[in-house]
Backbone as a chain_set.jsonl record, in Angstrom:
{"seq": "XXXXXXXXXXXXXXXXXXXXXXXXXXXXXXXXXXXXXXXXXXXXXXXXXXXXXXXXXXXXXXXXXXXXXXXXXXXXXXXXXXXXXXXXXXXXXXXXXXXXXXXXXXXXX", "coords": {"N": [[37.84, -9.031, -14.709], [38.768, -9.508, -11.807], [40.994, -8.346, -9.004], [42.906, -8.671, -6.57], [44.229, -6.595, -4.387], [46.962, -6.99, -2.068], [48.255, -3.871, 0.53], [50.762, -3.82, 2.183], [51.707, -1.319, 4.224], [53.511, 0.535, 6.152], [53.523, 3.142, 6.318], [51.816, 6.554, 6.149], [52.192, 8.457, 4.16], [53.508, 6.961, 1.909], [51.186, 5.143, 1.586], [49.219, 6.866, 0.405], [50.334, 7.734, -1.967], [50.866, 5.062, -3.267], [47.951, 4.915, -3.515], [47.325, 6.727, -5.438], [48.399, 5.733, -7.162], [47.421, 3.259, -8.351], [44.843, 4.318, -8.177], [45.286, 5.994, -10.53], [46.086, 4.415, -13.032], [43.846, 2.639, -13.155], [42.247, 3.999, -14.23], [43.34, 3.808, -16.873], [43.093, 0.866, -17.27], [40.837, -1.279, -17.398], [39.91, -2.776, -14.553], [38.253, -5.143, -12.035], [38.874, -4.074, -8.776], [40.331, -5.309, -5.742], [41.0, -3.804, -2.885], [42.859, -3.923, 0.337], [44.344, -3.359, 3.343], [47.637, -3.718, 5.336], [49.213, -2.717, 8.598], [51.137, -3.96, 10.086], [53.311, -6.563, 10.759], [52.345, -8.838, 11.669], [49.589, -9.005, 11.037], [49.852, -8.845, 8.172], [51.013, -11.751, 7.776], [49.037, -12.963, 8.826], [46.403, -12.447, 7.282], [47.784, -13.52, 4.662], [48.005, -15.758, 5.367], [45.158, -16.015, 4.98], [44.645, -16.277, 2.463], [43.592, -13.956, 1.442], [44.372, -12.902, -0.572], [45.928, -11.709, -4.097], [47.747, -10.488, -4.696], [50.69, -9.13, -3.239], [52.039, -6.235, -2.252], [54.676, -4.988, -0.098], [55.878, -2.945, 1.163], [59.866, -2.688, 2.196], [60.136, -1.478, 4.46], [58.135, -2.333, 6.831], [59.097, -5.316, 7.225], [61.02, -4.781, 8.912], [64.008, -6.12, 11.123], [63.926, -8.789, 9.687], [63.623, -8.883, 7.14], [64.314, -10.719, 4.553], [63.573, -13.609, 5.398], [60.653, -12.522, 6.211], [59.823, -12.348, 3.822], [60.599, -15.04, 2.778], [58.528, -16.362, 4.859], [55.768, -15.54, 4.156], [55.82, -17.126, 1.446], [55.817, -19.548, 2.023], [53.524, -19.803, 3.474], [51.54, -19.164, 1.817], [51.813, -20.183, -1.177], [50.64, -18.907, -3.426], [50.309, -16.67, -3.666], [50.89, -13.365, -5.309], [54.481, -11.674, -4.59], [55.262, -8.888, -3.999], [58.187, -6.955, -3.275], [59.197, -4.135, -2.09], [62.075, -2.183, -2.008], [64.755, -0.299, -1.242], [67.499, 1.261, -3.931], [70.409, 1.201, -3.17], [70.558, -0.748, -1.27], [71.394, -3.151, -2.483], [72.896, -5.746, -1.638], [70.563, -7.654, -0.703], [69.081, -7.65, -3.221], [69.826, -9.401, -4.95], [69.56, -11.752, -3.537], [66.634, -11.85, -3.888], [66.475, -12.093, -6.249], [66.559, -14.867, -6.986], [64.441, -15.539, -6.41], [62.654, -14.619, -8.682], [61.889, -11.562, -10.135], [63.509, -8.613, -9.765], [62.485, -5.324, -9.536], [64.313, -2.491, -9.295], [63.997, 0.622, -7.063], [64.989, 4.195, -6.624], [65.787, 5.346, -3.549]], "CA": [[38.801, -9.683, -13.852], [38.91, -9.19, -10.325], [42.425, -8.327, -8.562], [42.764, -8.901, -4.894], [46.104, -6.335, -3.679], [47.228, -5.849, -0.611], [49.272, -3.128, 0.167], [51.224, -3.788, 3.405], [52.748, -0.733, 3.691], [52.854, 0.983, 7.518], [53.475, 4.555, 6.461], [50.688, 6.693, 5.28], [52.391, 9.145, 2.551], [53.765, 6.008, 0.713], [49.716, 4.352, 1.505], [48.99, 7.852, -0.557], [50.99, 7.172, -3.005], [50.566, 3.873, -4.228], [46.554, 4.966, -3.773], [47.156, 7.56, -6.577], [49.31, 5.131, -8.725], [46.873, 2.626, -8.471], [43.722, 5.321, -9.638], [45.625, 6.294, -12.335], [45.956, 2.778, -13.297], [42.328, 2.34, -13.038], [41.441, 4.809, -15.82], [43.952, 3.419, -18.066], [42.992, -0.089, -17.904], [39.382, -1.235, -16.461], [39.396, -4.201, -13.756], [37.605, -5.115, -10.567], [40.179, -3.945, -7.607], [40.033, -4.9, -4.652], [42.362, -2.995, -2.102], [42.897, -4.63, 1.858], [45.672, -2.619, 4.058], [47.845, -4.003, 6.765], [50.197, -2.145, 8.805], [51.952, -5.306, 10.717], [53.841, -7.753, 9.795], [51.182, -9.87, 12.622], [48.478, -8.767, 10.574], [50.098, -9.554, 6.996], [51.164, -12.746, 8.175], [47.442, -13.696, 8.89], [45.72, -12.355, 5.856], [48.274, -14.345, 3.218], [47.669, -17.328, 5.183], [43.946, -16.839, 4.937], [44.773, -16.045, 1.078], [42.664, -13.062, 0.068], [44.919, -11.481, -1.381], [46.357, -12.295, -5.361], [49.373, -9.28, -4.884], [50.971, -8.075, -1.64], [53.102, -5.099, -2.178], [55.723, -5.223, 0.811], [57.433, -2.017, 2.082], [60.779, -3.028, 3.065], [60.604, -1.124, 6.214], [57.215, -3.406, 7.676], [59.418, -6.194, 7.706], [62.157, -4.976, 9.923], [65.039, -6.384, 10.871], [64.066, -10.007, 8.907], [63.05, -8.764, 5.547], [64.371, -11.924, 3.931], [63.084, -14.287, 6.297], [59.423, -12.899, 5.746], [59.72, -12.84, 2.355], [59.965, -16.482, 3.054], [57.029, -17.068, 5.355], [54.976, -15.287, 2.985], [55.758, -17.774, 0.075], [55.59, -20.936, 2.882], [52.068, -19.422, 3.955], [50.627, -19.021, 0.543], [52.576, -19.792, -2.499], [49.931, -18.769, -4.953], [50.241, -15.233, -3.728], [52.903, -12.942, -5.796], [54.939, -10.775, -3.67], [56.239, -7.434, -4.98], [59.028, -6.152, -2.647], [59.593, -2.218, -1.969], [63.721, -2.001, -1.423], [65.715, 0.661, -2.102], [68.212, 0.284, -4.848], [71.28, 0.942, -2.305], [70.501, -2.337, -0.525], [71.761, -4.526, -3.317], [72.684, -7.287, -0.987], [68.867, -8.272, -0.93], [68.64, -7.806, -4.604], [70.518, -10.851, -5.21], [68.618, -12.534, -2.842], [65.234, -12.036, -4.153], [66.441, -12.192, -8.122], [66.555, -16.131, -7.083], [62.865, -15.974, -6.573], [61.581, -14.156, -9.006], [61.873, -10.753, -10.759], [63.476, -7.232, -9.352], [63.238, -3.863, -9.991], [64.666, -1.165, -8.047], [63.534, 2.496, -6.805], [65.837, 5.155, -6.133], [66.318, 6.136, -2.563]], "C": [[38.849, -8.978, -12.511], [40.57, -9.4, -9.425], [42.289, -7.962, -7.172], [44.264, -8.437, -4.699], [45.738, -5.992, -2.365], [48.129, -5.0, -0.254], [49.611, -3.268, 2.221], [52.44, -3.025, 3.727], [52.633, 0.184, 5.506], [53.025, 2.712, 7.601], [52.663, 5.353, 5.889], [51.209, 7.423, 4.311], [52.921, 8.017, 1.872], [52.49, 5.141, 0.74], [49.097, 5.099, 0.377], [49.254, 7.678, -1.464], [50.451, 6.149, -3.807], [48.412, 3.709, -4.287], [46.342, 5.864, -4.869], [47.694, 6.818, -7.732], [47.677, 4.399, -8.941], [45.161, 3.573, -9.01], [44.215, 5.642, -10.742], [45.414, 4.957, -13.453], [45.041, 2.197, -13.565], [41.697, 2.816, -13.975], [42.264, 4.701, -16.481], [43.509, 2.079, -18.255], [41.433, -0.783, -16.944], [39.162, -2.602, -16.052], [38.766, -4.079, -12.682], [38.806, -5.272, -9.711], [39.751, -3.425, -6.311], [41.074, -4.863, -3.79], [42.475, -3.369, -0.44], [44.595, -3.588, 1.739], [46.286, -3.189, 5.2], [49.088, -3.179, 7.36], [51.245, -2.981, 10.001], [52.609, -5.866, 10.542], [53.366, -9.159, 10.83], [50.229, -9.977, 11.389], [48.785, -9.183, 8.883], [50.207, -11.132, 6.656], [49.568, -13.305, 7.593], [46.856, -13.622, 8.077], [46.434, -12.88, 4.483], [48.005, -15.431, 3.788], [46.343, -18.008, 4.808], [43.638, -17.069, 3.34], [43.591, -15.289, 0.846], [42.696, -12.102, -0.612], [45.646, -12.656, -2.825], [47.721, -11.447, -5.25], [49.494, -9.112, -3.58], [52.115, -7.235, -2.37], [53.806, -4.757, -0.934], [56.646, -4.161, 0.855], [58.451, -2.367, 2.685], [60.725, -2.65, 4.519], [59.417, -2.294, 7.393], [58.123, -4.292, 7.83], [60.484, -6.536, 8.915], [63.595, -5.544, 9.794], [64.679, -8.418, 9.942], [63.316, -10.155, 8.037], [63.494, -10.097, 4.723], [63.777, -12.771, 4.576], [61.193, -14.224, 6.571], [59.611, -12.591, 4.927], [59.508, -14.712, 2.283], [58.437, -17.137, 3.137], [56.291, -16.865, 5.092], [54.644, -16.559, 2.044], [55.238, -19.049, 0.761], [54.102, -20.469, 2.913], [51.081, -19.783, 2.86], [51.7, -19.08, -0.453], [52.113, -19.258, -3.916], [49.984, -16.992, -4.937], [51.44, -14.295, -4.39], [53.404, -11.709, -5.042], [55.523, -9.322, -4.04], [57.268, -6.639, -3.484], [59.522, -4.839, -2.757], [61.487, -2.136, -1.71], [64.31, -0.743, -2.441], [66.864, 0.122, -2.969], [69.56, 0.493, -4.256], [71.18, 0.117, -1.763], [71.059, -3.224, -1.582], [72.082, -6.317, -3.319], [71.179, -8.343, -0.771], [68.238, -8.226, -2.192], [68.701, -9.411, -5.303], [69.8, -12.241, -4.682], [67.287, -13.228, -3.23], [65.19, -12.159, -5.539], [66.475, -13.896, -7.602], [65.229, -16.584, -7.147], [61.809, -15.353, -7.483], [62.233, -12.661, -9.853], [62.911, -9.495, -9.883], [63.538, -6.254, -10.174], [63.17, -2.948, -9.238], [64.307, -0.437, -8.352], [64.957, 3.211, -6.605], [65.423, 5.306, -4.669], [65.224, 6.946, -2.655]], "O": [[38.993, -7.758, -12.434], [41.13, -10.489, -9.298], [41.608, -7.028, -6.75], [45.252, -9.17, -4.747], [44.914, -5.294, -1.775], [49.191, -5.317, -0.789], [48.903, -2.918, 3.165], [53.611, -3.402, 3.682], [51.491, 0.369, 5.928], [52.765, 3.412, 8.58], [52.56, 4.982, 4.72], [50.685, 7.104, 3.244], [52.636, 8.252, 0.697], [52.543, 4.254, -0.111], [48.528, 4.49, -0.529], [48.319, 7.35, -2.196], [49.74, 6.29, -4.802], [47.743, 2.829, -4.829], [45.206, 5.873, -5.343], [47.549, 7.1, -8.921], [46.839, 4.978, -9.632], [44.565, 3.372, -10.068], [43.642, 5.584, -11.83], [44.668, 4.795, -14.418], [45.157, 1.168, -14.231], [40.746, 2.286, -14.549], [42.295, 5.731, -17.154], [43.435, 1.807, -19.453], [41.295, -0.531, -15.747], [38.545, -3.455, -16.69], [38.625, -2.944, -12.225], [39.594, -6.215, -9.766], [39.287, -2.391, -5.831], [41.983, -5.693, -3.82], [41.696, -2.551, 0.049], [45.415, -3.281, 0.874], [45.562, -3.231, 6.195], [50.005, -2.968, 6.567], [52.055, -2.341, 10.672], [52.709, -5.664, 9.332], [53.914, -10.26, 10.765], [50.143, -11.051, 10.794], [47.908, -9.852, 8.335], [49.722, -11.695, 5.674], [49.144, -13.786, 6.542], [46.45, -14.717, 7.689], [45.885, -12.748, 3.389], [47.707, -16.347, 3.021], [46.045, -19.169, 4.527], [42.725, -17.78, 2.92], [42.654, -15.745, 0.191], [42.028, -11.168, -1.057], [45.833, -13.87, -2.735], [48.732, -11.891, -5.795], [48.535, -8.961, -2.824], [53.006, -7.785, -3.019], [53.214, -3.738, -0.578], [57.859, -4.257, 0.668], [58.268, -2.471, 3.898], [61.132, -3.287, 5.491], [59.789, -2.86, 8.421], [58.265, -4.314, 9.053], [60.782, -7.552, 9.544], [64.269, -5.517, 8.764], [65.705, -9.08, 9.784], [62.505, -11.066, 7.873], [62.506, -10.481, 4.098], [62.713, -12.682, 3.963], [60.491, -15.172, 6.926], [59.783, -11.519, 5.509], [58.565, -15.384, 1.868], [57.664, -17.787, 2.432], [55.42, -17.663, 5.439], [53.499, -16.977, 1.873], [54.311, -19.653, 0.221], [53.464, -21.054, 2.037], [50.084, -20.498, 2.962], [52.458, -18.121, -0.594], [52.697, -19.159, -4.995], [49.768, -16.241, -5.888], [52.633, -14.409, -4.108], [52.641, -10.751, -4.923], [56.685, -9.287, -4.447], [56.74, -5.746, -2.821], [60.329, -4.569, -3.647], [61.642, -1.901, -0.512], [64.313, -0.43, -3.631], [67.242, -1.049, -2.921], [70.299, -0.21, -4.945], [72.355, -0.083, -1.454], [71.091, -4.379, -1.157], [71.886, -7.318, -4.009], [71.059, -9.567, -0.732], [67.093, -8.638, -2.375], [67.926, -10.17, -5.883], [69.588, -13.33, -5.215], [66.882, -14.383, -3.092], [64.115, -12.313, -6.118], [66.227, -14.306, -8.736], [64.826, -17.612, -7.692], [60.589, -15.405, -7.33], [63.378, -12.901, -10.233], [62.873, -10.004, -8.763], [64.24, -6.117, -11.176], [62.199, -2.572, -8.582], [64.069, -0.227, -9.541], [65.966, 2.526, -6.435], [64.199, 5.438, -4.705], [65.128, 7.938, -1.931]]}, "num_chains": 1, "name": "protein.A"}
């Protein structure tokens, strides 16, 4: 199986990060993964509309001040793509939000 993530994440120790989860991950379960980076929210935009991605992983902070709003134009762009949102679990007001579309689970702070 072949897995198309993108990780649109614009800071590099959390790019680190989710590049060590994701090896670990790799020698526990054995797929074809392929990894695209954007640090925009221009450049994310454009690569879900061209769809070649199957996951985006979404740092709250890339989106700025209208983190709900692209969460949207994400799903409008491409709806086949699944979105995984980064939010801290002190935001709760955007929990609520995004449990209408779908799944959450919070980080700590």
């Amino acid at each position: 199986m072949n897995l198309r993530i993108l990780l649109a994440i614009p800071d590099p120790q959390t790019q680190a990060l989710f590049d060590d989860c994701l090896d670990a991950a790799l020698r526990l379960v054995r797929h074809d993964l392929a990894v695209g980076r954007v640090d925009s929210r221009e450049s994310l935009l454009g690569r879900v509309a061209a769809a070649r991605d199957d996951v985006v992983f979404l740092d709250w902070d890339l989106a700025g001040g209208t983190r709900p709003d692209l969460v949207r134009a994400l799903v409008c762009a491409n709806p086949q793509v699944r979105t995984v949102v980064l939010l801290p679990s002190s935001w709760r007001q955007y929990s609520a939000d995004y449990l209408g579309r779908g799944r959450v689970q919070q980080h700590p702070n």
